[in-house]
Each structure stands twice: as structure tokens, then as C-alpha cells.
Backbone as a printed PyTorch tensor [residue, N CA C, xyz], in Angstrom:
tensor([[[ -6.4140,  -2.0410, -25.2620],
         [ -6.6490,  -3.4460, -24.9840],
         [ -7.0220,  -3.6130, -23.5060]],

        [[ -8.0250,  -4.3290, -23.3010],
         [ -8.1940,  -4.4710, -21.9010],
         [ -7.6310,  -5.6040, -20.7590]],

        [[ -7.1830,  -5.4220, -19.6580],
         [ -6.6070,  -6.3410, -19.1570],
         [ -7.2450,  -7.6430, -18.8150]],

        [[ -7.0720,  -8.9690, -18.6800],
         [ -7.4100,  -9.4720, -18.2480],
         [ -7.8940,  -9.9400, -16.9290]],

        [[ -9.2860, -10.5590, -16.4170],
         [ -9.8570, -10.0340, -15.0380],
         [ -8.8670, -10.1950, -14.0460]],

        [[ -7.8930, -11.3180, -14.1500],
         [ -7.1440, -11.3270, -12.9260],
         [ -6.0390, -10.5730, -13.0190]],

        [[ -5.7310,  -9.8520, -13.4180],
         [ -4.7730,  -9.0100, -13.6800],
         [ -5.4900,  -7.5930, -12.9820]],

        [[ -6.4840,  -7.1280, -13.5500],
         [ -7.4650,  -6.3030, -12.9690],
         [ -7.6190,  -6.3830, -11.1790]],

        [[ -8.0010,  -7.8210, -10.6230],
         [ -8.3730,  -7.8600,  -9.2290],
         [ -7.1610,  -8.1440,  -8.7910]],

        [[ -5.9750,  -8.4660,  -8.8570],
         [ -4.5710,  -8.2590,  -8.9250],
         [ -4.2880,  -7.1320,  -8.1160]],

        [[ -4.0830,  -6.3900,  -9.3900],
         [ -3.6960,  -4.9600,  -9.2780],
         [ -4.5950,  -4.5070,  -8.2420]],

        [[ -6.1290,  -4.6430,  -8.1200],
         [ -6.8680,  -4.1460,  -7.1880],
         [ -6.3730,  -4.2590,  -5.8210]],

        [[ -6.1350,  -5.3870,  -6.1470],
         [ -5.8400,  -6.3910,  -4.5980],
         [ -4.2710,  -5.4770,  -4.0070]],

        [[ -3.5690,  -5.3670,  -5.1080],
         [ -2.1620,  -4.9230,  -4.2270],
         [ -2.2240,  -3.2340,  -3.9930]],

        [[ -3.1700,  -2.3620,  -4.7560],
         [ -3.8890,  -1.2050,  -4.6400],
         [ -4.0580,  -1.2020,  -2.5400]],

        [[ -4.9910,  -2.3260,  -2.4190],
         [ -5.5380,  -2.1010,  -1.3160],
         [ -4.6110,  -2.3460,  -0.3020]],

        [[ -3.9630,  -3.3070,  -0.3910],
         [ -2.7810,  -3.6850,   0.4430],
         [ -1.6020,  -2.7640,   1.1810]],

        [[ -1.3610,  -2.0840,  -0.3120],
         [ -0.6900,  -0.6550,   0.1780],
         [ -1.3180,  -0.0310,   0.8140]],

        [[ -2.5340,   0.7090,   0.2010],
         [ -3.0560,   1.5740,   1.1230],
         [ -3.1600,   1.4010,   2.3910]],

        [[ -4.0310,  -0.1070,   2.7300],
         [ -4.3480,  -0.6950,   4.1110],
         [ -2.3350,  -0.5790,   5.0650]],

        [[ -1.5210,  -0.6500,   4.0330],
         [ -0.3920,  -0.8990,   5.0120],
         [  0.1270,   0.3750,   5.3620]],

        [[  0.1140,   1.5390,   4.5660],
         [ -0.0400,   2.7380,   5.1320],
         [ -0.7570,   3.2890,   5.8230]],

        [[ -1.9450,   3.2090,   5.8670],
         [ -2.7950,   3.0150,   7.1800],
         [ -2.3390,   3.1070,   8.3510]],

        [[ -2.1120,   1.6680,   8.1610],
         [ -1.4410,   0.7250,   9.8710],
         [  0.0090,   1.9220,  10.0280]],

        [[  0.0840,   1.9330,   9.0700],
         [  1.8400,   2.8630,   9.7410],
         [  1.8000,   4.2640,  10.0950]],

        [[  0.8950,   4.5410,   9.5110],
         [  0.1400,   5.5940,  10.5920],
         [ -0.1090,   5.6430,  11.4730]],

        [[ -1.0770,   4.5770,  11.7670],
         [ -1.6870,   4.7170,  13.1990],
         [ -0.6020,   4.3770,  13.9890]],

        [[ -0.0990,   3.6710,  13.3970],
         [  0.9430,   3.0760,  14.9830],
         [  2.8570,   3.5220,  14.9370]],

        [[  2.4430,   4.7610,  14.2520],
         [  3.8530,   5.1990,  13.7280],
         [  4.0170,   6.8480,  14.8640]],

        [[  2.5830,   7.2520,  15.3200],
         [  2.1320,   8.6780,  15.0300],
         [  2.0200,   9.4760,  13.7660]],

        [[  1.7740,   8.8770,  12.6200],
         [  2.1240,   9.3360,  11.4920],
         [  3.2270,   9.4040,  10.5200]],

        [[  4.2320,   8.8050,  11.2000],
         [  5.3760,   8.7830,  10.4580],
         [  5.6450,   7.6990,  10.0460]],

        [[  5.9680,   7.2880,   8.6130],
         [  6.2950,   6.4990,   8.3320],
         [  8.1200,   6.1050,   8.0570]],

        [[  8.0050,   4.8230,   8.4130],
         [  9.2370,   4.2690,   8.4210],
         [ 10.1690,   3.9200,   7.4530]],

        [[ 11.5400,   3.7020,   6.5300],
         [ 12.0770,   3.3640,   6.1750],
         [ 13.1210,   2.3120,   6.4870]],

        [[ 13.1620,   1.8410,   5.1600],
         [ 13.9520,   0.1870,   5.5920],
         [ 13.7460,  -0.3590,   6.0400]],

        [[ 14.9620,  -0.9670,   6.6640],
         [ 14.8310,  -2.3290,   7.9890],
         [ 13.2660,  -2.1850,   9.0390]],

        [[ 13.5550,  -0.6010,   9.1700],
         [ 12.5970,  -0.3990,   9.9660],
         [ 11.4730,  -0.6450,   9.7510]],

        [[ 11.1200,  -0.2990,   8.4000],
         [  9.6100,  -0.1150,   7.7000],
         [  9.5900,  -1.7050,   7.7890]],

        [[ 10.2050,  -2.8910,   7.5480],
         [ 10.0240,  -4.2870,   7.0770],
         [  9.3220,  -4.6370,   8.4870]],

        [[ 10.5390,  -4.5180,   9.7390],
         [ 10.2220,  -4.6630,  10.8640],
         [  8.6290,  -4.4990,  11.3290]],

        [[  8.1400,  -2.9680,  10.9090],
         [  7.0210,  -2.5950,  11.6060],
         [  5.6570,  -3.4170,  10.6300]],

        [[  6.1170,  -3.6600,   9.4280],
         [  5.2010,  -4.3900,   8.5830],
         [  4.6090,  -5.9020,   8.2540]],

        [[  5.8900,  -6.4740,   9.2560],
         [  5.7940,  -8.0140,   9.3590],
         [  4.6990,  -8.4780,  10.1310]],

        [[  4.0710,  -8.2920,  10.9740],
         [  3.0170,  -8.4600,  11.9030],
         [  1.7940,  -7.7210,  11.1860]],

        [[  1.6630,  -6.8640,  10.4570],
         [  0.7730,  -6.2520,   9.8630],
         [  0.5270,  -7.6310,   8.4120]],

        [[  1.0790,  -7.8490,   8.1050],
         [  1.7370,  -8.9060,   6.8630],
         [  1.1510, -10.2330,   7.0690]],

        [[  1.5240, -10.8170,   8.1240],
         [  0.8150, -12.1460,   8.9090],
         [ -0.4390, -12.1290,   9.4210]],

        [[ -0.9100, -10.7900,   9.6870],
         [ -2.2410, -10.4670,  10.1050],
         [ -3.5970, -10.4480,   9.4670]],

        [[ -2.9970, -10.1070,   8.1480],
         [ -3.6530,  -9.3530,   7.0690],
         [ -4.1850, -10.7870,   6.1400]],

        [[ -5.3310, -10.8290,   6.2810],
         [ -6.1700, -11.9850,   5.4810],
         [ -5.2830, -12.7730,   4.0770]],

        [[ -5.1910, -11.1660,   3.2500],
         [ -5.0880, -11.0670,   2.0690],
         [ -3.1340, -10.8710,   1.5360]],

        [[ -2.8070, -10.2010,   2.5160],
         [ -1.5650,  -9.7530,   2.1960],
         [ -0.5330, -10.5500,   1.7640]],

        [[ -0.9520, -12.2570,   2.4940],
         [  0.1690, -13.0130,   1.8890],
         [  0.3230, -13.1130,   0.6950]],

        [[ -1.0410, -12.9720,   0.0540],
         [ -0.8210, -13.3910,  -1.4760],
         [  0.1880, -12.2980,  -2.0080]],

        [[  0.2660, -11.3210,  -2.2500],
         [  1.3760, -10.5200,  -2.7110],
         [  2.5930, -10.5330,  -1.7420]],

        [[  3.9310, -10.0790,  -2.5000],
         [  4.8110, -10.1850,  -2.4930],
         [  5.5690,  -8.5070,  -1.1700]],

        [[  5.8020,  -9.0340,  -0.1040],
         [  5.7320,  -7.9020,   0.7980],
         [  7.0480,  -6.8640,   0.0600]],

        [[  8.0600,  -7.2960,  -0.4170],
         [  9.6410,  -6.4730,  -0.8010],
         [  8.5120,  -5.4440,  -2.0100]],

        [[  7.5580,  -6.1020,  -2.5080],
         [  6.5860,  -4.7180,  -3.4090],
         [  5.8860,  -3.5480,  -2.7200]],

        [[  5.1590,  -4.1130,  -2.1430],
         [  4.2590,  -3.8110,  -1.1650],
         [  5.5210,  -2.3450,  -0.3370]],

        [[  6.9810,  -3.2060,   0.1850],
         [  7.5820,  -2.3100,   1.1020],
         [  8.1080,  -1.0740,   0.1760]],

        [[  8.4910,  -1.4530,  -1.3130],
         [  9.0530,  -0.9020,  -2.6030],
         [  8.1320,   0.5950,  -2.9690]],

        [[  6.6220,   0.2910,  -2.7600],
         [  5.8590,   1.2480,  -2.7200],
         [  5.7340,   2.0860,  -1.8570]],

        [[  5.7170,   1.8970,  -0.4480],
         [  5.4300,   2.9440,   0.9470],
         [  6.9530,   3.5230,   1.0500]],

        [[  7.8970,   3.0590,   0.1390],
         [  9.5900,   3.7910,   0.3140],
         [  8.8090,   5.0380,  -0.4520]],

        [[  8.1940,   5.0690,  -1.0680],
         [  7.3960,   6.7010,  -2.2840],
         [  6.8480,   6.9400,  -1.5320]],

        [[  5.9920,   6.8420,  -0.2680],
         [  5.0330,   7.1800,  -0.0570],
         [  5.1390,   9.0780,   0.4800]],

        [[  4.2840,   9.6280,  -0.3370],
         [  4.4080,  11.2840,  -0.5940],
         [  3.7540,  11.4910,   0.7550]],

        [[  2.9270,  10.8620,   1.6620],
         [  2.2910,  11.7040,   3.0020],
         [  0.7720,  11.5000,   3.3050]],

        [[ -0.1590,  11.7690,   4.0540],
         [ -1.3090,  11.5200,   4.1510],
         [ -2.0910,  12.4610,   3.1200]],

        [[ -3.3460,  12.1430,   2.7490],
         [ -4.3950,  12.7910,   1.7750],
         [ -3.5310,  11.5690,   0.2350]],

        [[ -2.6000,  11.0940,   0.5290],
         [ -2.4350,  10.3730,  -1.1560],
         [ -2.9010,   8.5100,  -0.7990]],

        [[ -3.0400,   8.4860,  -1.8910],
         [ -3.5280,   7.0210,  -2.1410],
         [ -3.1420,   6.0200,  -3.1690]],

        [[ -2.6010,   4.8910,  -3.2150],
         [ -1.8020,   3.9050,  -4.2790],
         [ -2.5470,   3.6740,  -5.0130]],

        [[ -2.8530,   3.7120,  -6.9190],
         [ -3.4400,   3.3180,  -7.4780],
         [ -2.4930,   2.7490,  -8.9280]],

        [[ -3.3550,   1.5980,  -9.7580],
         [ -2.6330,   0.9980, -11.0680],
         [ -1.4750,  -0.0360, -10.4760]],

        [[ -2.0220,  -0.6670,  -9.1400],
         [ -0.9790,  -1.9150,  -9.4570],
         [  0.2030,  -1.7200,  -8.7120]],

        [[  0.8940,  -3.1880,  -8.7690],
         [  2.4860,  -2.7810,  -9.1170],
         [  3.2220,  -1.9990,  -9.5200]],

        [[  2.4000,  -1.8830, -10.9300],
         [  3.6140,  -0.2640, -11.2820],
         [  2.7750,   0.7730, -11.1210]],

        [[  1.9350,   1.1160, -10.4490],
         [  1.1690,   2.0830, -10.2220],
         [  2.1140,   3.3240,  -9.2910]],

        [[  1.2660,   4.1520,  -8.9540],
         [  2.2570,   5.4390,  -8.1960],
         [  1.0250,   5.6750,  -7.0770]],

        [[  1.9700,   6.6790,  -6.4560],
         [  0.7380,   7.6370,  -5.3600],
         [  0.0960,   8.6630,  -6.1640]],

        [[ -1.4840,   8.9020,  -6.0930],
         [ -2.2270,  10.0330,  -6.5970],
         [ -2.7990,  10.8030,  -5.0430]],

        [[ -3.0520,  11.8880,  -5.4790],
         [ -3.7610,  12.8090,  -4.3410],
         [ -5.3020,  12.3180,  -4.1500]],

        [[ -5.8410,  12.2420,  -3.4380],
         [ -6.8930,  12.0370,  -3.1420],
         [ -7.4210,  13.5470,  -3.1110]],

        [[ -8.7350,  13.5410,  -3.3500],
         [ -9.8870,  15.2610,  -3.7760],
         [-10.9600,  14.9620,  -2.8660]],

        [[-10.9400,  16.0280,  -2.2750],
         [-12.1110,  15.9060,  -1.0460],
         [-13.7070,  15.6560,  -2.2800]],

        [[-14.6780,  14.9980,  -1.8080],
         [-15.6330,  14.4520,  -2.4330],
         [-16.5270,  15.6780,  -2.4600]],

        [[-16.5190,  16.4400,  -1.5280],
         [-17.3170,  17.6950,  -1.4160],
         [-16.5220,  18.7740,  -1.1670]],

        [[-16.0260,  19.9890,  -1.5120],
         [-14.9380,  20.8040,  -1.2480],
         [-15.6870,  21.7280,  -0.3510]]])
């Protein structure tokens, strides 16, 4: 059955959000990413910044980067989606 479109750009939408917020916690982490209090802390200004981010729900958003497996992975499927590895495009 196929999802319905907003459910689809949804999921897209909170896809990107993660990613984009792992990103930022990279760059301004040295690479390390944060947990908890901490992670909320460093994400709130990223959160208010972010065009798009208000629309989703940040305690998800923070729920996901608590998994986050390391650089080369990427959030896909949503809310309940997971981290997949990213494959170099040309090996």
C-alpha cells in the first residue's frame, strides 16, 4: 500500500533534519557527538535556526542522533526509520 503524499514529504522532511542536525554536530562538536542534556543544549540554536526544523518535534529528532552509529551513515524511513551506511557512488 502506498503512503500517503504527506506522510511521504513528512518522513522526507524529518530524514533531512536528522541528517542536517548531525551535520551541525559535527562540525561544531570536532566530530563528536553529544549525548543528553548535552546533545539538547548543543541542538537548540541549531533548532531555532533551521527554516524547517520547527515543524518536527526536536525530543525525535534528539531520540534519533542518541543511535547515531558515526560518520559515512545516514537517517532514512522517517520517524521510525534507522541509520543506513552510506556506499561511496564510485568505489
Amino acid at each position: 500500500m502506498l503512503e500517503p503524499q504527506g506522510n511521504t514529504l513528512r518522513n522526507e522532511l524529518f530524514d533531512l533534519a536528522v541528517n542536517r542536525a548531525a551535520g551541525y554536530l559535527e562540525r561544531t562538536g570536532g566530530g563528536k557527538v553529544a549525548v543528553g542534556e548535552d546533545l539538547r543544549r548543543r541542538l537548540e540554536l541549531w533548532y531555532l535556526r533551521t527554516r524547517f526544523a520547527y515543524r518536527l518535534p526536536l525530543d525525535a529528532v534528539i531520540a534519533a542522533l542518541g543511535r547515531y552509529p558515526g560518520r559515512g551513515h545516514s537517517w532514512r524511513g522517517g520517524p521510525q526509520g534507522d541509520w543506513h551506511l552510506n556506499h561511496a557512488a564510485n568505489p
